[in-house]
C-alpha positions in Angstrom: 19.1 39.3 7.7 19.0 36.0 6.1 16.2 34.7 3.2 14.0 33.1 6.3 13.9 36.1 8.0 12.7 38.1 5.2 10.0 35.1 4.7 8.7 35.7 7.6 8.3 39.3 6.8 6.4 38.6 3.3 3.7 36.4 5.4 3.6 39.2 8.1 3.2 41.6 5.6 0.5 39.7 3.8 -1.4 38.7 6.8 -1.6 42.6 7.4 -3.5 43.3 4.3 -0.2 45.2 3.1 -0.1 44.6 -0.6 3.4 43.9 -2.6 4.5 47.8 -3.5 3.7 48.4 0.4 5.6 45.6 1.1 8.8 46.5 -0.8 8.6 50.2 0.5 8.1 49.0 4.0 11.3 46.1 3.5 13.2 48.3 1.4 12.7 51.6 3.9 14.1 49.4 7.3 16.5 47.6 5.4 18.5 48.9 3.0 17.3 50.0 -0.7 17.5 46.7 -2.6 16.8 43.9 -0.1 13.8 42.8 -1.8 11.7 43.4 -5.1 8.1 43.2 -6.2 8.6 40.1 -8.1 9.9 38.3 -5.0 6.9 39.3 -2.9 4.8 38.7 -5.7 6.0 35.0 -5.9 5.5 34.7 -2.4 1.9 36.5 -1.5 0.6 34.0 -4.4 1.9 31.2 -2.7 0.1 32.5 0.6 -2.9 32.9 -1.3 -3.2 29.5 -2.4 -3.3 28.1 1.2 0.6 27.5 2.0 2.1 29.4 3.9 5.2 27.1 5.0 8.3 29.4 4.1 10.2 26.7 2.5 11.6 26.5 -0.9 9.4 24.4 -3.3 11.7 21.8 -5.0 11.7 22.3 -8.6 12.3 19.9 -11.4 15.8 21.6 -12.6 18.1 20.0 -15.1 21.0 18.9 -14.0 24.1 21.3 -14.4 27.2 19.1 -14.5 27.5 16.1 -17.2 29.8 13.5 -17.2 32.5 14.1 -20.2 32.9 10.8 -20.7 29.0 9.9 -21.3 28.9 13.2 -23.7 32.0 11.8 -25.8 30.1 8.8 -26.5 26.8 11.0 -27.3 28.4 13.1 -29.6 30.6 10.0 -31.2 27.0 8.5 -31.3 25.7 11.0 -33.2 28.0 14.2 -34.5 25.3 15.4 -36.8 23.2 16.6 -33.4 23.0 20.0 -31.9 24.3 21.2 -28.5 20.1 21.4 -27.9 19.6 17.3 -29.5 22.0 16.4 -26.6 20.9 18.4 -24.0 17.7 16.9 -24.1 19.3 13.4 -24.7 21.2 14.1 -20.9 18.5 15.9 -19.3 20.7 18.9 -18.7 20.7 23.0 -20.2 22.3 23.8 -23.2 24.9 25.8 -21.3 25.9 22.7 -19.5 26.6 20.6 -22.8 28.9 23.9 -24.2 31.5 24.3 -21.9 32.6 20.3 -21.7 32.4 19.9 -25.3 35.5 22.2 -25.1 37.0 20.6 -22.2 36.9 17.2 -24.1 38.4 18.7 -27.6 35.4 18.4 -29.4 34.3 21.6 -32.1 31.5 22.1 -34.6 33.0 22.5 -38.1 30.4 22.9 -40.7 27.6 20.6 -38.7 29.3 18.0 -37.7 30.6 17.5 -34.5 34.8 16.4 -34.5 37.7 16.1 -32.2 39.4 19.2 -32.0 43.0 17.2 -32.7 43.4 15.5 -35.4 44.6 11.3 -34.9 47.7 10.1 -36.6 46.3 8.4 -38.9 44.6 11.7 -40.3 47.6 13.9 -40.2 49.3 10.9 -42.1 46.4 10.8 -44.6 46.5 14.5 -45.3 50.1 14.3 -45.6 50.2 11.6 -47.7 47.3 13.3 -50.2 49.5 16.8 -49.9 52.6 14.4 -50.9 50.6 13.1 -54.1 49.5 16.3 -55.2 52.8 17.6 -55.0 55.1 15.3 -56.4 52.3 14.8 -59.3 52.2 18.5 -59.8 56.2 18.4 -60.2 56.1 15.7 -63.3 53.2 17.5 -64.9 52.3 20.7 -64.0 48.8 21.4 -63.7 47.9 24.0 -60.5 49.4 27.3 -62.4 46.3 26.1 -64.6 43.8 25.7 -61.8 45.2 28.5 -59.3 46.2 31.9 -60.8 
Protein backbone atom coordinates (compact mmCIF):
# COMPACT_ATOMS: atom_id res chain seq x y z
CA UNK A 1 0.00 0.00 0.00
CA UNK A 2 1.13 3.33 -0.91
CA UNK A 3 0.86 6.79 1.55
CA UNK A 4 -2.60 7.69 -0.46
CA UNK A 5 -4.00 4.66 0.33
CA UNK A 6 -3.30 4.72 3.89
CA UNK A 7 -4.84 8.44 3.75
CA UNK A 8 -7.78 7.29 2.83
CA UNK A 9 -7.82 4.87 5.63
CA UNK A 10 -7.03 7.79 8.37
CA UNK A 11 -10.25 9.78 7.04
CA UNK A 12 -12.26 6.37 6.95
CA UNK A 13 -11.18 5.69 10.19
CA UNK A 14 -12.04 9.22 11.51
CA UNK A 15 -15.32 9.49 9.87
CA UNK A 16 -16.09 6.21 11.93
CA UNK A 17 -15.68 7.76 15.15
CA UNK A 18 -12.52 5.33 15.58
CA UNK A 19 -10.09 7.37 17.60
CA UNK A 20 -6.01 7.29 16.83
CA UNK A 21 -4.89 4.15 19.20
CA UNK A 22 -8.04 2.34 17.44
CA UNK A 23 -6.86 3.42 14.40
CA UNK A 24 -3.17 2.22 14.68
CA UNK A 25 -4.44 -1.17 16.10
CA UNK A 26 -6.92 -1.58 13.33
CA UNK A 27 -3.95 -0.33 10.42
CA UNK A 28 -1.28 -2.08 12.18
CA UNK A 29 -3.46 -5.56 12.81
CA UNK A 30 -4.32 -5.82 8.62
CA UNK A 31 -1.19 -4.57 7.61
CA UNK A 32 1.80 -5.41 9.07
CA UNK A 33 3.02 -4.25 12.68
CA UNK A 34 4.68 -0.86 11.84
CA UNK A 35 2.77 0.60 8.87
CA UNK A 36 1.55 3.48 10.74
CA UNK A 37 1.98 5.28 14.21
CA UNK A 38 -0.06 7.46 16.53
CA UNK A 39 1.73 10.55 15.72
CA UNK A 40 0.93 10.09 12.04
CA UNK A 41 -2.80 9.64 12.64
CA UNK A 42 -2.61 12.26 15.07
CA UNK A 43 -1.28 14.72 12.43
CA UNK A 44 -3.88 13.73 10.21
CA UNK A 45 -7.32 13.36 12.40
CA UNK A 46 -6.33 17.24 13.43
CA UNK A 47 -6.21 18.17 10.07
CA UNK A 48 -9.78 16.43 9.48
CA UNK A 49 -10.95 18.23 12.44
CA UNK A 50 -10.18 21.57 11.22
CA UNK A 51 -12.45 21.18 8.04
CA UNK A 52 -9.88 19.66 5.30
CA UNK A 53 -10.02 16.70 4.55
CA UNK A 54 -8.15 16.74 1.04
CA UNK A 55 -5.36 14.05 1.53
CA UNK A 56 -2.69 16.01 0.07
CA UNK A 57 0.57 17.06 1.52
CA UNK A 58 0.50 20.65 2.81
CA UNK A 59 3.52 22.52 1.39
CA UNK A 60 5.80 23.68 3.95
CA UNK A 61 8.15 26.50 4.06
CA UNK A 62 11.48 24.23 4.19
CA UNK A 63 14.96 25.53 3.79
CA UNK A 64 16.60 24.80 1.08
CA UNK A 65 19.05 21.66 1.28
CA UNK A 66 21.66 22.23 -1.44
CA UNK A 67 23.80 25.64 -1.57
CA UNK A 68 25.81 26.71 -4.17
CA UNK A 69 29.80 26.36 -3.16
CA UNK A 70 30.63 29.14 -5.01
CA UNK A 71 28.05 31.69 -3.37
CA UNK A 72 29.20 30.16 0.27
CA UNK A 73 33.05 30.79 -0.69
CA UNK A 74 32.22 34.30 -1.11
CA UNK A 75 30.00 34.33 2.28
CA UNK A 76 32.55 32.94 4.22
CA UNK A 77 35.53 35.15 2.45
CA UNK A 78 32.92 37.90 3.34
CA UNK A 79 32.86 37.26 6.67
CA UNK A 80 35.26 34.30 8.31
CA UNK A 81 34.50 35.50 11.82
CA UNK A 82 30.70 33.99 11.27
CA UNK A 83 29.28 30.71 12.41
CA UNK A 84 28.10 27.75 10.35
CA UNK A 85 24.48 29.11 12.03
CA UNK A 86 25.35 33.21 10.85
CA UNK A 87 25.44 31.71 7.27
CA UNK A 88 22.79 29.48 7.32
CA UNK A 89 20.49 32.08 8.02
CA UNK A 90 22.41 34.46 5.58
CA UNK A 91 21.48 31.42 2.61
CA UNK A 92 18.19 30.49 3.91
CA UNK A 93 19.33 26.90 4.24
CA UNK A 94 19.97 24.25 7.62
CA UNK A 95 23.02 24.18 9.31
CA UNK A 96 23.68 20.73 8.11
CA UNK A 97 23.58 21.95 4.59
CA UNK A 98 26.34 24.78 5.11
CA UNK A 99 28.70 21.78 6.98
CA UNK A 100 29.29 19.40 4.46
CA UNK A 101 30.35 22.05 1.41
CA UNK A 102 32.39 23.98 3.64
CA UNK A 103 34.54 20.74 3.42
CA UNK A 104 34.04 20.11 -0.15
CA UNK A 105 35.39 23.69 -0.83
CA UNK A 106 38.59 23.35 1.62
CA UNK A 107 37.49 25.66 3.99
CA UNK A 108 38.04 24.67 8.17
CA UNK A 109 37.41 26.60 11.46
CA UNK A 110 40.76 27.11 13.20
CA UNK A 111 40.33 28.94 16.39
CA UNK A 112 37.09 31.18 15.07
CA UNK A 113 38.01 32.07 12.05
CA UNK A 114 37.00 30.51 9.04
CA UNK A 115 40.38 29.69 6.39
CA UNK A 116 41.16 27.73 3.41
CA UNK A 117 42.12 24.44 4.37
CA UNK A 118 45.48 24.81 1.89
CA UNK A 119 47.65 27.13 2.42
CA UNK A 120 48.57 29.80 -0.99
CA UNK A 121 52.10 30.17 -2.07
CA UNK A 122 52.58 33.10 -0.86
CA UNK A 123 51.94 31.79 2.72
CA UNK A 124 54.03 28.67 2.57
CA UNK A 125 56.75 31.24 1.28
CA UNK A 126 56.08 33.59 4.17
CA UNK A 127 56.29 30.91 6.78
CA UNK A 128 59.32 29.65 5.24
CA UNK A 129 60.90 32.69 4.87
CA UNK A 130 60.10 33.56 8.89
CA UNK A 131 61.37 29.73 9.78
CA UNK A 132 64.53 30.77 7.53
CA UNK A 133 65.12 34.00 9.81
CA UNK A 134 64.74 32.41 12.89
CA UNK A 135 67.10 29.91 11.97
CA UNK A 136 69.88 31.32 10.51
CA UNK A 137 69.57 34.19 13.36
CA UNK A 138 69.59 31.46 15.95
CA UNK A 139 72.90 30.01 14.21
CA UNK A 140 74.94 33.56 14.71
CA UNK A 141 73.62 34.05 18.21
CA UNK A 142 72.11 31.39 19.93
CA UNK A 143 69.09 32.21 21.82
CA UNK A 144 66.24 29.21 21.72
CA UNK A 145 68.39 26.69 24.19
CA UNK A 146 67.46 29.93 26.36
CA UNK A 147 63.81 30.09 25.46
CA UNK A 148 63.09 26.18 24.83
CA UNK A 149 64.55 23.75 27.44
Amino acid sequence: MNSWDFRELFLYQWKGDHNAATTVWNINTSFGSSSVNEHIILRWYAKFESGDESLSNEERDRPETVVNSEILRKVVEQNPISTVRDYSEELVVTTRTISHPLKIIGIVEKWIKWIPRELYENQKSKGFGTYSAIHLGNSKYPFLDRIVR
